[in-house]
C-alpha positions as CSV (number, residue, x, y, z in Angstrom):
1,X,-10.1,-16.1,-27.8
2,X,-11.3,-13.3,-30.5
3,X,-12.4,-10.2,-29.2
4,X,-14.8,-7.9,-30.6
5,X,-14.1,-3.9,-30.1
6,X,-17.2,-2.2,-29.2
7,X,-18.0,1.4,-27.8
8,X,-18.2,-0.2,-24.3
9,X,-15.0,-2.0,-24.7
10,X,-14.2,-5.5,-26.2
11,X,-16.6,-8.2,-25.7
12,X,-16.6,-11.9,-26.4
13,X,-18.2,-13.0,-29.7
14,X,-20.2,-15.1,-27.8
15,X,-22.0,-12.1,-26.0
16,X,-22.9,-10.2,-29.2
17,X,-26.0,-11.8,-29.1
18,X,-28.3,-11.0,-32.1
19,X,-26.8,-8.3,-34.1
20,X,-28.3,-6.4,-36.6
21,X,-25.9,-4.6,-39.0
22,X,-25.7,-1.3,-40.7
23,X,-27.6,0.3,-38.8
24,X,-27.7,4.7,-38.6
25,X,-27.4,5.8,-34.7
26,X,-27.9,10.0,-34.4
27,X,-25.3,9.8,-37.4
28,X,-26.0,13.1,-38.7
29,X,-26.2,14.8,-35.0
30,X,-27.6,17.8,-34.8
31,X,-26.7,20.1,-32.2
32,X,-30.3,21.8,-32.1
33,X,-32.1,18.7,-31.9
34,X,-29.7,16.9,-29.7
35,X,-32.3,16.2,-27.1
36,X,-34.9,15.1,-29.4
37,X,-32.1,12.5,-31.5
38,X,-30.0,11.4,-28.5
39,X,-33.8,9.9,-26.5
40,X,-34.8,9.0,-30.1
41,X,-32.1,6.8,-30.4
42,X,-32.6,5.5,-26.7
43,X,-36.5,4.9,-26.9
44,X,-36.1,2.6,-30.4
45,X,-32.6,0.5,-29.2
46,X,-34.8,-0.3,-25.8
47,X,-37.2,-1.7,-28.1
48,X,-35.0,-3.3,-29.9
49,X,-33.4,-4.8,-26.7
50,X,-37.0,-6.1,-26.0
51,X,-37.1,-8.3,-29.2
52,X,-33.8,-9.7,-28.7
53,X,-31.4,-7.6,-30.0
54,X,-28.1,-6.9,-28.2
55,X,-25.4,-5.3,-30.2
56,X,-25.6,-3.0,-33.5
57,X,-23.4,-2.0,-35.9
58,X,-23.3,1.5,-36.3
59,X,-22.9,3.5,-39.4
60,X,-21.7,5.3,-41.5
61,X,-18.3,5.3,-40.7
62,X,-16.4,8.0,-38.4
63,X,-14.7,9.3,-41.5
64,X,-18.3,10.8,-42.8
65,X,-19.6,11.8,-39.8
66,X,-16.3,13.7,-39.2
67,X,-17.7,16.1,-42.5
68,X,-20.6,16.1,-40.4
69,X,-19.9,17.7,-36.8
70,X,-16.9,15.5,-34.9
71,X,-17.7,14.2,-31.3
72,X,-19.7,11.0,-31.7
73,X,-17.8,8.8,-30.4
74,X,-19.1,9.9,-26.5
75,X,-22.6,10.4,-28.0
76,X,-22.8,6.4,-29.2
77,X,-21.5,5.7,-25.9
78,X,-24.4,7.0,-24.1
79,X,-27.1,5.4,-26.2
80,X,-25.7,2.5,-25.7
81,X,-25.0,2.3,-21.9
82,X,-28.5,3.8,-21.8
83,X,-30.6,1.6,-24.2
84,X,-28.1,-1.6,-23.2
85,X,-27.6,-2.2,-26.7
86,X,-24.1,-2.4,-27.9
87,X,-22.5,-1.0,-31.0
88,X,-19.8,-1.8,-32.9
89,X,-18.4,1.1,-34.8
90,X,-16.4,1.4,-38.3
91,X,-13.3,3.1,-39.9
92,X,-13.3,3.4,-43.4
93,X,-15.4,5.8,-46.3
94,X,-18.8,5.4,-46.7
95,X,-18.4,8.6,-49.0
96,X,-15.5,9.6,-51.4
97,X,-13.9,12.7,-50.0
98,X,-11.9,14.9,-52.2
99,X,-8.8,14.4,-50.2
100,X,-8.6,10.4,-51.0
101,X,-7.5,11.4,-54.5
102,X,-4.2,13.1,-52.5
103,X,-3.7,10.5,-50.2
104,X,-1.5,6.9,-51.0
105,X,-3.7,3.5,-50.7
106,X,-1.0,3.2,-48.0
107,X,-1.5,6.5,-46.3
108,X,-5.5,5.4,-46.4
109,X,-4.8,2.1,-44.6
110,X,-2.9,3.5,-42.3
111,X,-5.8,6.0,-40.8
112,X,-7.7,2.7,-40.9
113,X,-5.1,0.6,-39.1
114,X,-4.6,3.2,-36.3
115,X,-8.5,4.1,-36.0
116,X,-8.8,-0.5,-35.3
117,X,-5.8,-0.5,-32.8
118,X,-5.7,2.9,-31.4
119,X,-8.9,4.5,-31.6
120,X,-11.3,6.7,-33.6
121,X,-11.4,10.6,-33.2
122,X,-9.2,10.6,-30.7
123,X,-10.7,8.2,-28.0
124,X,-10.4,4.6,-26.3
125,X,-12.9,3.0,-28.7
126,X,-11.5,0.9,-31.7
127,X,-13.0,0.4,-34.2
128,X,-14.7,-3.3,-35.1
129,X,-15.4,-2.8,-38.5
130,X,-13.9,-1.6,-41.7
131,X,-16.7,-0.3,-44.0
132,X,-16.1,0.8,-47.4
133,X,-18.6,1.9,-50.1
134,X,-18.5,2.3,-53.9
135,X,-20.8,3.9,-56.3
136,X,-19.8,3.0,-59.6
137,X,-19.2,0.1,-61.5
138,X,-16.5,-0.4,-62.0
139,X,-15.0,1.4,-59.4
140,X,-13.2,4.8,-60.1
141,X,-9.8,5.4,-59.2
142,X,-10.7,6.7,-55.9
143,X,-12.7,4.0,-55.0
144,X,-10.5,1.5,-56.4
145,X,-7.9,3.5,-54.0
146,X,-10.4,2.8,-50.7
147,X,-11.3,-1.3,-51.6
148,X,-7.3,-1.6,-51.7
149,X,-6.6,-0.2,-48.7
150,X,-9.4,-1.7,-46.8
151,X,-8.2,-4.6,-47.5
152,X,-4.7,-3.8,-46.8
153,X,-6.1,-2.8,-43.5
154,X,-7.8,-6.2,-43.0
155,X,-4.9,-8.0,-44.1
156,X,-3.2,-6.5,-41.3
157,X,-5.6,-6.4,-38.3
158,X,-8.2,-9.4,-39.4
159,X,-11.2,-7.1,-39.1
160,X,-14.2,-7.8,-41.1
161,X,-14.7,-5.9,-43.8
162,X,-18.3,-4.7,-44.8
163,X,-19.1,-3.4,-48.5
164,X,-21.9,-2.7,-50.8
165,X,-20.0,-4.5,-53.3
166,X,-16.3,-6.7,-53.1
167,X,-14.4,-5.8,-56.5
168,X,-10.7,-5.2,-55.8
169,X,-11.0,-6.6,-52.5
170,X,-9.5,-10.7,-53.4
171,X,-6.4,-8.9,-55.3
172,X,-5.6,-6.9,-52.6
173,X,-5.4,-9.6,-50.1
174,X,-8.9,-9.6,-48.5
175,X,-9.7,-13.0,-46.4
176,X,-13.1,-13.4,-47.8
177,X,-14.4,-15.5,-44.8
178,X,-14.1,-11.9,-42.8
179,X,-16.6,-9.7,-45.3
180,X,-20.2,-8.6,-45.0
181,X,-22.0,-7.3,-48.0
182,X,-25.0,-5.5,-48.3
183,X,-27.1,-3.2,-50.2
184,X,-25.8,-5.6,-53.5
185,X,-25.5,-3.1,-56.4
186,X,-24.0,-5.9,-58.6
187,X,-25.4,-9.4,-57.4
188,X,-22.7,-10.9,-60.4
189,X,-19.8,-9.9,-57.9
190,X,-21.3,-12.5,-55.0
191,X,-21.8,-15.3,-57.3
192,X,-18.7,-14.9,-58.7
193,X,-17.2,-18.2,-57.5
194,X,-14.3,-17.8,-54.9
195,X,-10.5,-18.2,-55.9
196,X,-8.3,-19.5,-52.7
């Protein structure tokens, strides 16, 4: 049977329960409001808890916050023991950073492939997700370069993929049954009828 990788270790799909997806946990931390983010965080998962919810999907991914302040990972880990909601977290780029235009699509799907079977930042906790966002369309060259190697990466490990928008993604090998889009910038791209 499937696993999901979560921050509290893999879980069955069947015990996700209601999920709601791209969701922002204390994802731009703040070390002098830590106190005031981290039972933030707590206080509104409870009450999500109390309407049903049971796992979230947490972004952005690791590779922003890492611009941001490192050290999440434990942080996410908290909330959720202490709110007993779950989270699935991401690798990927939610923002273009200057060094994708040095790296290889390879060298890209790499980090992601490690980050989904070894871990992210360092840590135990795999990520569940591949998340990959885009600005323009059509995509620049550096975004073109991160939708290839996402889907390289899922190609490889058969994690979902989540996107604003799926250009690139069929050519590069994406399994299209494993993608979650949102925040459609160009509704065209989903009604764009499927090739197998």
């Amino acid at each position: 049977m499937a696993v999901i990788q979560t921050v509290l270790g893999p879980v069955s799909p069947n015990d996700l329960g209601v999920t709601m997806m791209h969701e922002h946990v204390v994802a731009h931390f703040n070390e002098r409001l830590k106190a005031l983010e981290f039972d933030y965080a707590i206080r509104e998962l409870k009450k999500a808890r109390m309407w049903g919810c049971r796992t979230i999907e947490v972004g952005p991914p690791r590779m922003f916050l890492q611009a941001n302040g490192r050290g999440n990972i434990p942080v996410l880990q908290e909330v959720a023991r202490r709110a007993g909601v779950d989270m699935l977290c991401c690798t990927g780029y939610y923002q273009i950073h200057p060094e994708i235009k040095d790296k290889g699509t390879e060298a890209i799907a790499d980090e992601m492939v490690t980050e989904i079977i070894d871990g992210i930042d360092g840590t135990t906790v795999r990520a569940g997700l591949i998340k990959v966002s885009a600005n323009h369309v059509p995509l620049e060259p550096s975004e073109e370069k991160i939708f290839t190697a996402a889907a390289k990466a899922q190609s490889q490990t058969g994690v979902p993929i989540c996107c604003h928008s799926i250009p690139m993604l069929e050519e590069a090998g994406l399994d299209r049954k494993t993608i979650d889009v949102f925040l459609i910038e160009n509704p065209r791209e989903i009604l764009t009828p499927f090739k197998p």
